[in-house]
MARSE-522895 format. One record per residue (C-alpha): residue number from 1; residue in three letters; chain; x, y, z. Coordinates in pm, 1 decimal, always signed. Each point is the difference from the previous one (the first is absolute). Layout:
N
<NUM,'ALA','A',<X,Y,Z>>
...
***
This chain:
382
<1,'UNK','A',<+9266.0,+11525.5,-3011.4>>
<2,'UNK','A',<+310.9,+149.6,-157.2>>
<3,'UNK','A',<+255.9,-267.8,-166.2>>
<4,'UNK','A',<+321.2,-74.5,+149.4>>
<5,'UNK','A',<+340.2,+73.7,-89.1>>
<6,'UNK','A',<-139.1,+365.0,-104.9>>
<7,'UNK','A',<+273.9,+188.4,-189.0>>
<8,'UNK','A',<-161.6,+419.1,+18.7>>
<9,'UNK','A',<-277.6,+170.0,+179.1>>
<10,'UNK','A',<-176.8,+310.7,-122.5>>
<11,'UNK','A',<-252.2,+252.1,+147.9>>
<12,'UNK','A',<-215.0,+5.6,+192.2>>
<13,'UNK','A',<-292.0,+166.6,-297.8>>
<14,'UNK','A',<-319.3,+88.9,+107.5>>
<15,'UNK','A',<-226.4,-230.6,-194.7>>
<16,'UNK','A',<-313.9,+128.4,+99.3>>
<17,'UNK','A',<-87.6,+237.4,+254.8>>
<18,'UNK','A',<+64.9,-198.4,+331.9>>
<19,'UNK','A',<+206.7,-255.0,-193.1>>
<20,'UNK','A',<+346.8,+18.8,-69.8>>
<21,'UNK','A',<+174.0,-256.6,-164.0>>
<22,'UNK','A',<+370.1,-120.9,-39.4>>
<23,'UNK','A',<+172.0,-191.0,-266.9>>
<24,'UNK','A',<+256.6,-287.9,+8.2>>
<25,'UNK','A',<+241.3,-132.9,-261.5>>
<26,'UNK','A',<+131.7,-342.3,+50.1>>
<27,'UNK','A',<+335.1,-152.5,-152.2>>
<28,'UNK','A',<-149.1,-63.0,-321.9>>
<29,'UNK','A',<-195.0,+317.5,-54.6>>
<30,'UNK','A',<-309.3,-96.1,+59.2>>
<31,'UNK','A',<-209.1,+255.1,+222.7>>
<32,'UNK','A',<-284.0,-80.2,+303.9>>
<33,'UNK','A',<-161.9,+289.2,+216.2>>
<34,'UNK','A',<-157.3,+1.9,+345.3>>
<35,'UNK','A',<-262.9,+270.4,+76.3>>
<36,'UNK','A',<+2.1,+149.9,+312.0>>
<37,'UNK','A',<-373.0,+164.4,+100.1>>
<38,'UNK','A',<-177.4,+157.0,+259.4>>
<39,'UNK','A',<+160.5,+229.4,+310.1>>
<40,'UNK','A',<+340.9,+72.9,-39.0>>
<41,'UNK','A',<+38.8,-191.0,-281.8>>
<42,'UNK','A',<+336.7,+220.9,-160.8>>
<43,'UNK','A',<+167.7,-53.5,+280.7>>
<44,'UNK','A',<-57.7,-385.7,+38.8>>
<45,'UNK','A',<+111.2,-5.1,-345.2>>
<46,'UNK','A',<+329.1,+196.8,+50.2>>
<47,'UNK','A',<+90.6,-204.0,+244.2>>
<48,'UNK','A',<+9.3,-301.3,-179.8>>
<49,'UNK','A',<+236.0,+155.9,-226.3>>
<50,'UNK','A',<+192.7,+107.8,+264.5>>
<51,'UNK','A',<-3.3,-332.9,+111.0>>
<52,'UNK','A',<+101.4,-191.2,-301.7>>
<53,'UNK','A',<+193.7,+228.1,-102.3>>
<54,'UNK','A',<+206.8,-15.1,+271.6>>
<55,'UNK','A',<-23.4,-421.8,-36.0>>
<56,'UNK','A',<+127.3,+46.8,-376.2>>
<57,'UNK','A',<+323.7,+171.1,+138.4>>
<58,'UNK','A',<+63.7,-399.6,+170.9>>
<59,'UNK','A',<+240.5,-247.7,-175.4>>
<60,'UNK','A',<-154.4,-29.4,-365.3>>
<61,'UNK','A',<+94.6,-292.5,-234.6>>
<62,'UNK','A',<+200.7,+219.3,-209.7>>
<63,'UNK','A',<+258.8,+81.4,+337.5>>
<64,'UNK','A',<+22.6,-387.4,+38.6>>
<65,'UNK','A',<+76.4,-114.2,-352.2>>
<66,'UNK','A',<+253.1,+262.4,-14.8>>
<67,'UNK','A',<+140.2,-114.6,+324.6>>
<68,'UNK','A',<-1.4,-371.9,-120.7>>
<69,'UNK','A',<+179.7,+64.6,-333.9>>
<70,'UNK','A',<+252.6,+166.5,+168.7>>
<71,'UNK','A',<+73.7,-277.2,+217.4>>
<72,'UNK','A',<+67.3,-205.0,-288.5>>
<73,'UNK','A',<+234.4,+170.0,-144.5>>
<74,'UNK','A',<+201.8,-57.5,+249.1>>
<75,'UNK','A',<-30.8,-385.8,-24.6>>
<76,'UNK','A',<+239.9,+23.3,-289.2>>
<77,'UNK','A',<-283.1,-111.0,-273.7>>
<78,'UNK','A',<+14.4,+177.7,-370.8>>
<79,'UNK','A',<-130.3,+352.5,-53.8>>
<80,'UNK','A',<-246.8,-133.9,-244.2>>
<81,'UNK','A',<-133.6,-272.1,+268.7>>
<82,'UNK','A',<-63.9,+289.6,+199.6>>
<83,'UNK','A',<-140.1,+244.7,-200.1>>
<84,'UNK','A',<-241.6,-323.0,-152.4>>
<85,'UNK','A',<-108.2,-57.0,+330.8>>
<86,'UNK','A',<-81.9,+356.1,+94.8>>
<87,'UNK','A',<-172.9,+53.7,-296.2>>
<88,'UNK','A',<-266.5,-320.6,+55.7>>
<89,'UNK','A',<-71.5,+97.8,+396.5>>
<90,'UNK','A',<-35.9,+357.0,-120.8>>
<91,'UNK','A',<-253.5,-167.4,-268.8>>
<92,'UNK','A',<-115.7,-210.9,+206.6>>
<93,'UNK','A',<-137.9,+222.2,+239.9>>
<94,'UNK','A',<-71.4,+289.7,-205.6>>
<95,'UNK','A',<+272.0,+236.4,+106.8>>
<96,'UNK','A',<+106.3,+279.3,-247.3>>
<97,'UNK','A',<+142.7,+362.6,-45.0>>
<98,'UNK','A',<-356.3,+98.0,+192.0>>
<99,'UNK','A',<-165.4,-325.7,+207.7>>
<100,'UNK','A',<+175.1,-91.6,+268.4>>
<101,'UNK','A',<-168.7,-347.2,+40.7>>
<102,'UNK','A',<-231.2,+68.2,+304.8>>
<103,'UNK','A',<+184.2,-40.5,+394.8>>
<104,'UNK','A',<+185.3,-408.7,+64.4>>
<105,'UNK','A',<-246.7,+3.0,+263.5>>
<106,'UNK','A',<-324.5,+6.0,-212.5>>
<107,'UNK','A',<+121.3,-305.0,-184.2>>
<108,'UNK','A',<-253.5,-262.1,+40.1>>
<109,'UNK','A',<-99.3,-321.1,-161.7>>
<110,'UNK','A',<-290.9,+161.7,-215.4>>
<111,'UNK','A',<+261.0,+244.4,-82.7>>
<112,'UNK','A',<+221.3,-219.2,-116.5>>
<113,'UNK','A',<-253.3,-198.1,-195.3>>
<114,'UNK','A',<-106.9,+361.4,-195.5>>
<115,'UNK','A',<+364.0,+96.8,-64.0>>
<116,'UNK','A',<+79.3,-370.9,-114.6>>
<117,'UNK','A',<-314.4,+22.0,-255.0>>
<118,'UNK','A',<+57.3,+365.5,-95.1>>
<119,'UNK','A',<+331.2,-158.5,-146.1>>
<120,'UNK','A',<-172.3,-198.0,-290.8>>
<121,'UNK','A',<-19.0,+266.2,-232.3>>
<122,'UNK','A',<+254.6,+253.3,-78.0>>
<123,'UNK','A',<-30.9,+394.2,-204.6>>
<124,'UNK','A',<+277.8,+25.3,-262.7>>
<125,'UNK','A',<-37.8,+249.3,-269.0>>
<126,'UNK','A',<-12.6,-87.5,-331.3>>
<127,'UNK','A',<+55.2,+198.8,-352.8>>
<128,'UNK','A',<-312.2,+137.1,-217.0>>
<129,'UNK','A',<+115.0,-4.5,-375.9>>
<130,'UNK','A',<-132.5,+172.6,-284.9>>
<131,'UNK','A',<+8.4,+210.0,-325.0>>
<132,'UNK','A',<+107.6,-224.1,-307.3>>
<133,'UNK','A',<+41.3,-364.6,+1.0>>
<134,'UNK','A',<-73.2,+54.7,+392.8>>
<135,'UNK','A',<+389.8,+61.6,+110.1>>
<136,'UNK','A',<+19.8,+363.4,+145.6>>
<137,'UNK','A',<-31.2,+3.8,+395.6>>
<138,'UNK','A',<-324.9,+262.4,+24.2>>
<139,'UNK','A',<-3.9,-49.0,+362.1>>
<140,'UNK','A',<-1.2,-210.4,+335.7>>
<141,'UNK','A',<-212.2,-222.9,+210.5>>
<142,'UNK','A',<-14.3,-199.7,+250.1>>
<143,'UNK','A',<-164.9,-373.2,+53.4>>
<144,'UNK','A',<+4.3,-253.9,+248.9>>
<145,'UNK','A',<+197.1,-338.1,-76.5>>
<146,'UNK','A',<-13.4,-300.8,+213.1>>
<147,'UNK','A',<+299.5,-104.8,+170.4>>
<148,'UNK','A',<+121.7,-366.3,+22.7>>
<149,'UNK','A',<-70.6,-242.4,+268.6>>
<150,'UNK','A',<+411.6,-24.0,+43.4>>
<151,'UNK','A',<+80.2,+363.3,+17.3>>
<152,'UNK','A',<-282.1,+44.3,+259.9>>
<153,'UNK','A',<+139.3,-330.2,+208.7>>
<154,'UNK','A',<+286.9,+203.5,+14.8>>
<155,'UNK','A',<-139.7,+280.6,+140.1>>
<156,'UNK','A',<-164.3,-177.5,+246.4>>
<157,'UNK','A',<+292.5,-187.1,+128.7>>
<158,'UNK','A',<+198.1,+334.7,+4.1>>
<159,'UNK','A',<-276.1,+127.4,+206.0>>
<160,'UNK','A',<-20.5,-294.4,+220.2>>
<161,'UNK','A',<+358.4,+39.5,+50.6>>
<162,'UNK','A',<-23.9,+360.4,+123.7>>
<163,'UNK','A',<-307.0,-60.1,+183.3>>
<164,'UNK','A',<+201.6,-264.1,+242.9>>
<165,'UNK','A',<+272.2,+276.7,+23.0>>
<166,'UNK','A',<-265.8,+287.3,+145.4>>
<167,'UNK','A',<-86.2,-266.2,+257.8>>
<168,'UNK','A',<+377.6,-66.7,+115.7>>
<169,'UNK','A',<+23.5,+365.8,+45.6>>
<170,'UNK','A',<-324.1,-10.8,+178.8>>
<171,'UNK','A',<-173.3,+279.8,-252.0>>
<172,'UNK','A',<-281.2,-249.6,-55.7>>
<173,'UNK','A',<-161.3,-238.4,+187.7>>
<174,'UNK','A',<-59.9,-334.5,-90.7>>
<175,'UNK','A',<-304.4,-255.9,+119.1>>
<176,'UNK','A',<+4.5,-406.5,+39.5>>
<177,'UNK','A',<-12.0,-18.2,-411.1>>
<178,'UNK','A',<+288.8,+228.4,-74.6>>
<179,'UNK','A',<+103.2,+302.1,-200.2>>
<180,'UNK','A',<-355.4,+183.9,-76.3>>
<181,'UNK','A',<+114.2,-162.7,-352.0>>
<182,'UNK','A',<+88.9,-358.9,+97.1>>
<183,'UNK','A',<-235.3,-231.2,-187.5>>
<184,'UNK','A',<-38.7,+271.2,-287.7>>
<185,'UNK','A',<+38.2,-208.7,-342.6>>
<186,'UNK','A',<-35.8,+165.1,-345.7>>
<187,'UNK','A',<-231.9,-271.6,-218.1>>
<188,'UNK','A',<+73.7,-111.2,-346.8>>
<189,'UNK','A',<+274.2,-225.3,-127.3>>
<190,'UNK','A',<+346.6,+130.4,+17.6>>
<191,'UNK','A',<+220.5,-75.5,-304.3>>
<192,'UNK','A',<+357.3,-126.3,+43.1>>
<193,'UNK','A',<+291.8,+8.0,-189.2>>
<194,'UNK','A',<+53.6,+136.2,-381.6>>
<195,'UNK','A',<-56.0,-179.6,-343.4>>
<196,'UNK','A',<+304.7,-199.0,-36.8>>
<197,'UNK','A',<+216.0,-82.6,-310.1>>
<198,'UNK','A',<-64.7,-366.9,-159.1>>
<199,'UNK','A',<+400.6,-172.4,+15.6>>
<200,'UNK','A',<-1.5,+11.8,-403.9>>
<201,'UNK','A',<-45.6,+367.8,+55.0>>
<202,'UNK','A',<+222.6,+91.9,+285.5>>
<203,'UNK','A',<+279.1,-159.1,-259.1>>
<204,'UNK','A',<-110.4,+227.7,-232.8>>
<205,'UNK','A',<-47.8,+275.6,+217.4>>
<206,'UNK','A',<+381.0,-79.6,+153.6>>
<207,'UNK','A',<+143.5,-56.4,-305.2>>
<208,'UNK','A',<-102.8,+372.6,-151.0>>
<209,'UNK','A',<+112.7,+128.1,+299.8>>
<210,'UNK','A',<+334.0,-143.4,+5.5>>
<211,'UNK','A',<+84.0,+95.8,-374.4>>
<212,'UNK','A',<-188.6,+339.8,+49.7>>
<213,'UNK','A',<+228.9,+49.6,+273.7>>
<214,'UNK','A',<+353.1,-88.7,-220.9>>
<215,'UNK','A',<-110.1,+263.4,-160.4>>
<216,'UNK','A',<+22.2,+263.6,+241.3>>
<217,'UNK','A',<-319.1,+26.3,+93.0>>
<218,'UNK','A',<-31.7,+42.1,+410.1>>
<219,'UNK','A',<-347.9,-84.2,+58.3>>
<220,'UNK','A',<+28.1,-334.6,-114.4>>
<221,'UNK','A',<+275.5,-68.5,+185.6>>
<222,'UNK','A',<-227.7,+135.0,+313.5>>
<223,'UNK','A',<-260.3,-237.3,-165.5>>
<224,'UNK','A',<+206.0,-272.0,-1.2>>
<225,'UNK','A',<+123.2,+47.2,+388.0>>
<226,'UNK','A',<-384.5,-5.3,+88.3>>
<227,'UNK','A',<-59.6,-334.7,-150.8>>
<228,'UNK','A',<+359.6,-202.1,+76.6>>
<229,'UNK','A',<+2.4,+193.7,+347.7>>
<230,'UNK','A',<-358.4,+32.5,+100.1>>
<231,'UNK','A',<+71.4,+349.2,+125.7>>
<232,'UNK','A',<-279.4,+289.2,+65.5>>
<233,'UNK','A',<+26.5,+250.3,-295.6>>
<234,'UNK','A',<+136.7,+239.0,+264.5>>
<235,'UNK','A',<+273.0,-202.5,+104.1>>
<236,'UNK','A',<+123.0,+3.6,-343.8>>
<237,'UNK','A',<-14.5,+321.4,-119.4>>
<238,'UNK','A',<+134.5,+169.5,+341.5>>
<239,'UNK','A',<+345.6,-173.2,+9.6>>
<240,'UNK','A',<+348.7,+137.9,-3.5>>
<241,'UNK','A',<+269.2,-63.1,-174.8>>
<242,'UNK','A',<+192.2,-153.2,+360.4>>
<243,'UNK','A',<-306.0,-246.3,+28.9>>
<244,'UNK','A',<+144.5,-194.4,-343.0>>
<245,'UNK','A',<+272.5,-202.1,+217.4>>
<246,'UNK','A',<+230.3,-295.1,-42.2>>
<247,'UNK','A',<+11.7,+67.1,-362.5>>
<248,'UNK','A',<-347.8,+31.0,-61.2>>
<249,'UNK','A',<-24.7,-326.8,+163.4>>
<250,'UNK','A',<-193.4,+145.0,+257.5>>
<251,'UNK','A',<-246.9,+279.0,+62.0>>
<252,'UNK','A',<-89.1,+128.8,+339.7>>
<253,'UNK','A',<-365.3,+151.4,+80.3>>
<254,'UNK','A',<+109.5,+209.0,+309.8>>
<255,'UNK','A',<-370.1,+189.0,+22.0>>
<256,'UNK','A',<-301.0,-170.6,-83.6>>
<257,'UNK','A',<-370.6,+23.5,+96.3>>
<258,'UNK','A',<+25.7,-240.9,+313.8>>
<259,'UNK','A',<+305.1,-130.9,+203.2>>
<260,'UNK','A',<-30.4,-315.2,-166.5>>
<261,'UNK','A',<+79.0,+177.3,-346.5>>
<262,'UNK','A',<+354.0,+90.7,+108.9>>
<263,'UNK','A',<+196.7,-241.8,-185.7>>
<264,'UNK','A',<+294.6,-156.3,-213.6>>
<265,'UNK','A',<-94.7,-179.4,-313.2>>
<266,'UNK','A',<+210.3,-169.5,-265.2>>
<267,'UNK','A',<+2.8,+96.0,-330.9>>
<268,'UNK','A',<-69.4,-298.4,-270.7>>
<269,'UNK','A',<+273.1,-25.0,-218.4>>
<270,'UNK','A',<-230.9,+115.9,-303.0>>
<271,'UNK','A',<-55.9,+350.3,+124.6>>
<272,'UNK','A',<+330.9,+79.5,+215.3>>
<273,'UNK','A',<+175.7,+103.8,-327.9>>
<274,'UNK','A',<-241.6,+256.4,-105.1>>
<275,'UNK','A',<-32.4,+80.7,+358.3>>
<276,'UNK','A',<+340.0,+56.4,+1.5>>
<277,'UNK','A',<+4.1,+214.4,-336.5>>
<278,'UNK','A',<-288.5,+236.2,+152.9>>
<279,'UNK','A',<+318.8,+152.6,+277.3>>
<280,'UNK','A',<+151.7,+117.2,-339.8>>
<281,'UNK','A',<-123.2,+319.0,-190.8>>
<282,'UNK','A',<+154.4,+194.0,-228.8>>
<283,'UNK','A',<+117.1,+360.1,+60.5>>
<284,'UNK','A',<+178.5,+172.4,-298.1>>
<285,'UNK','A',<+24.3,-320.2,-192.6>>
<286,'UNK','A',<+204.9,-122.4,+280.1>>
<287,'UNK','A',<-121.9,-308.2,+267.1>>
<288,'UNK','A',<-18.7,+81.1,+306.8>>
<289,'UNK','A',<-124.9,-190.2,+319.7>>
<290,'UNK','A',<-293.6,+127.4,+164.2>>
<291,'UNK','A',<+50.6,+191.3,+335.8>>
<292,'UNK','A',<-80.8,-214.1,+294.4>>
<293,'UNK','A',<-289.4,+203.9,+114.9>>
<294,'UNK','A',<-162.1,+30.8,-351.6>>
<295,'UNK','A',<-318.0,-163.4,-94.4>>
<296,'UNK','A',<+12.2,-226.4,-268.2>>
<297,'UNK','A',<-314.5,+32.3,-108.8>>
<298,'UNK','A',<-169.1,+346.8,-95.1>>
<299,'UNK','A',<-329.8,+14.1,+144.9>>
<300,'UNK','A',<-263.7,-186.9,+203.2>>
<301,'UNK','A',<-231.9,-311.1,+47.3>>
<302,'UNK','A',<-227.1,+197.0,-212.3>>
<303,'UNK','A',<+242.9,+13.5,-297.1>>
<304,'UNK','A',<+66.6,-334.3,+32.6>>
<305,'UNK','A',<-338.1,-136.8,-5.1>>
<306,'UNK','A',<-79.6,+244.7,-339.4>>
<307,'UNK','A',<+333.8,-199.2,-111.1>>
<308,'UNK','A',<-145.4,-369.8,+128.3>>
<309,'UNK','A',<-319.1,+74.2,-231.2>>
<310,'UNK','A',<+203.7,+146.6,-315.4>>
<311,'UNK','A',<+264.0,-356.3,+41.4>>
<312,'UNK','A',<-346.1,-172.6,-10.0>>
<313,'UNK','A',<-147.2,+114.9,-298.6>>
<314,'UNK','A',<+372.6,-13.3,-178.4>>
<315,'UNK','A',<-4.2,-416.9,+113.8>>
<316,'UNK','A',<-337.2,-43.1,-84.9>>
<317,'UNK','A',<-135.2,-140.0,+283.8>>
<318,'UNK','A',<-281.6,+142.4,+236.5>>
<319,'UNK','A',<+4.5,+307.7,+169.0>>
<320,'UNK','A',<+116.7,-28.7,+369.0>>
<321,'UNK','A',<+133.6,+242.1,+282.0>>
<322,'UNK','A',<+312.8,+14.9,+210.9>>
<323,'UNK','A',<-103.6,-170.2,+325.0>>
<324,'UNK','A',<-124.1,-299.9,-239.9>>
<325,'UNK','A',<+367.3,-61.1,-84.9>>
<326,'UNK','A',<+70.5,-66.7,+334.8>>
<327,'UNK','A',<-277.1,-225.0,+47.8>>
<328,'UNK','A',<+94.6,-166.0,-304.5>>
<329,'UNK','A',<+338.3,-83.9,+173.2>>
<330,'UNK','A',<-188.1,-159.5,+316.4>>
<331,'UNK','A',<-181.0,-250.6,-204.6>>
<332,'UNK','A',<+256.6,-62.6,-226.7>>
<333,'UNK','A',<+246.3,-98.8,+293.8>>
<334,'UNK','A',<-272.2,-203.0,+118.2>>
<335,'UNK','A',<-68.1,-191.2,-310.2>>
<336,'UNK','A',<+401.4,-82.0,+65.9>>
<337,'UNK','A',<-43.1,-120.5,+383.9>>
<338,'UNK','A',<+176.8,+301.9,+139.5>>
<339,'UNK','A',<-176.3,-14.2,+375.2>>
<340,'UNK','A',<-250.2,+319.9,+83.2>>
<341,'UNK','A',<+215.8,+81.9,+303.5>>
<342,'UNK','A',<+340.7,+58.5,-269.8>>
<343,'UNK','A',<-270.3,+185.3,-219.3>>
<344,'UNK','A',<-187.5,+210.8,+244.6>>
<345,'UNK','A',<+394.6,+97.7,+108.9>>
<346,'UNK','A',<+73.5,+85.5,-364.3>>
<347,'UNK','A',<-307.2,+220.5,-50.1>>
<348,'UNK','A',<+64.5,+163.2,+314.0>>
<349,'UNK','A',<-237.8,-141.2,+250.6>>
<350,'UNK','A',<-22.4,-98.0,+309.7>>
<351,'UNK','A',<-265.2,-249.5,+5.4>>
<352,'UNK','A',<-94.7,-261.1,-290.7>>
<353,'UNK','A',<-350.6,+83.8,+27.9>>
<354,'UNK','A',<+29.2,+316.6,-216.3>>
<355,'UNK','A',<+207.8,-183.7,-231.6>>
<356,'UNK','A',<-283.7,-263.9,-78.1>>
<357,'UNK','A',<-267.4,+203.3,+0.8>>
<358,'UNK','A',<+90.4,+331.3,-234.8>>
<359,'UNK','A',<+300.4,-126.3,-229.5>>
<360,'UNK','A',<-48.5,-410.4,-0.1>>
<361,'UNK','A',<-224.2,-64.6,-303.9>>
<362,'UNK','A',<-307.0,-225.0,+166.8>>
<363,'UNK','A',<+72.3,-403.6,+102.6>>
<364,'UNK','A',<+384.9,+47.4,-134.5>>
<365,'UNK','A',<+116.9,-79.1,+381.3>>
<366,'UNK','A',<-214.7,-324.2,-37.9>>
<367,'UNK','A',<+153.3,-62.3,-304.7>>
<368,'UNK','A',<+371.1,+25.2,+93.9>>
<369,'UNK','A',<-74.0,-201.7,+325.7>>
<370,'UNK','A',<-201.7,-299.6,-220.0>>
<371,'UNK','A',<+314.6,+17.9,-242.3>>
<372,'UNK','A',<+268.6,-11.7,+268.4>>
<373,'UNK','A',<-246.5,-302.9,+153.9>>
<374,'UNK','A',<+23.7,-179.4,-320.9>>
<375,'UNK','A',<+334.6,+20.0,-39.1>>
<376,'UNK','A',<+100.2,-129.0,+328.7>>
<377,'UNK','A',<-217.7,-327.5,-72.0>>
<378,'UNK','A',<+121.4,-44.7,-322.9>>
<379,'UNK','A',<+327.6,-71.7,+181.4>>
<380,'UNK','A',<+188.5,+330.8,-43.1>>
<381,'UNK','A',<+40.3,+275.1,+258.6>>
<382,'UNK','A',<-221.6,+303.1,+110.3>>
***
């Protein structure tokens, strides 16, 4: 029998005399035939082209992601969000510049349970090096690398999501069980959260940063605002000079990556100087105060987190990313008693949950709850 979700149809050839023969491609390229023999076998066989032909001109998976994504942008969510989660259905589902995905309605469970597998591995293509010592580029290739057991999650849960959405707009039909990919799980053990700064280190780490940043330097300061602020890298590097307010006592976070992330945060007193210095440049040897629309910062996450690794190596401590600043923050504020609800609001989220299980270093919650226990029966106040 011929696979589902087929993506082309060619022929019909005549295979033998009294045979002819047509060819199907399905959405990952592989190919199946059926053989049609005996009397009028050519025109049996061109009309099942005609016939699924005509089927593949139905609602593909390709129409509906590009439907879905463009209902959310109108849900007021960040380009990048968007384009993130277009990017994992169209993935997911094995939609490019030529597969379309196969039709909604030939999305079954077994379907789903091939696509879901066929996500394990991925093709990247790598560098072949040469010549002398090995170092000239002599040509191309490409290998298959496993992907993580997080990333994929992801993928499923964006395809979940979008899955429930073709059933509210009644392109797919769903049984007693669900979505054709409710119950879907990707196995392995998902890691959580990044390697974390010891509290020795994150004084060190602070400390460079800080002095780095007296001296003009920008990305430490941006460093620095990750750490004492536990803001995403993004939320650093994309503000204005009108989001440094009261001061520099304040700085507002008018677009984040959820709702949650639109925010006011206070500025410690150990930073809001340097903050302050960063709305001055100098043009012509003269200071001058930085336009209210101008960035303060030159480039992106990216350059910050090249930045994050360089103020590492300069402090001597290990080697850690962006995001793990933030985290660092969370546990830190923790270790101090700060409640998860006033943390989860400073991070920028709307639940707790997130909070304690990405950016909470493991049992620090316990901790801070036996502490404040302690030192409510040792006669002083929580």
């Amino acid at each position: 029998m011929v696979r589902r979700s087929i993506e082309r149809v060619y022929g019909p050839y005549e295979h033998r005399p009294g045979t002819w023969r047509v060819v199907f491609v399905d959405g990952r390229g592989g190919r199946s035939t059926e053989s049609f023999a005996g009397e009028g076998a050519e025109a049996r066989a061109r009309a099942a082209i005609a016939k699924l032909e005509a089927k593949l001109k139905g609602f593909t998976v390709s129409a509906a992601i590009a439907e879905y994504v463009g209902e959310l942008g109108g849900r007021e969510l960040r380009a990048t969000s968007i384009a993130s989660t277009g990017h994992r259905l169209r993935t997911f589902f094995g939609v490019d510049e030529v597969l379309t995905g196969g039709l909604v309605e030939d999305l079954t469970k077994a379907r789903a349970r091939q696509l879901l597998e066929a996500t394990s591995t991925r093709v990247v293509e790598v560098l072949v090096r040469g010549g002398h010592q090995r170092r000239k580029v002599v040509g191309r290739r490409q290998v298959e690398r496993p992907r993580s057991v997080t990333y994929r999650s992801g993928m499923l849960a964006e395809a979940g999501t979008f899955a429930r959405w073709l059933v509210e707009r009644g392109y797919l039909r769903a049984d007693k069980s669900g979505t054709p990919l409710a119950g879907l799980e990707v196995k392995g053990r998902r890691r959580r959260g990044k390697a974390q700064l010891r509290i020795d280190e994150a004084r060190s780490f602070a400390g460079h940063c800080l002095e780095a940043a007296a001296g003009g330097d920008l990305a430490a300061l941006a460093a620095a605002l990750c750490l004492l602020l536990g803001c995403r890298a993004s939320e650093v590097t994309d503000r204005l000079a009108r989001d440094v307010d009261d001061g520099a006592r304040v700085l507002w976070i008018p677009d984040a990556k959820t709702d949650a992330g639109r925010r006011r945060l206070e500025v410690p007193d150990v930073v809001r100087e340097l903050l302050a210095g960063a709305l001055v440049v100098q043009v012509d040897g003269q200071p001058r105060r930085r336009a209210p629309a101008d960035r303060i910062f030159p480039a992106d996450r990216h350059w910050l987190l090249h930045h994050v690794r360089r103020l590492c190596g300069a402090a001597k401590v290990p080697v850690i990313c962006t995001q793990s600043l933030r985290g660092l923050h969370s546990t830190l504020a923790t270790e101090a008693g700060v409640t998860a609800h006033a943390i989860a609001s400073s991070l920028g989220h709307t639940s707790t949950i997130m909070q304690q299980r990405h950016y909470t270093a493991p049992a620090t919650t316990e901790r801070a709850k036996q502490g404040r226990a302690f030192k409510v029966l040792a006669g002083g106040r929580s």
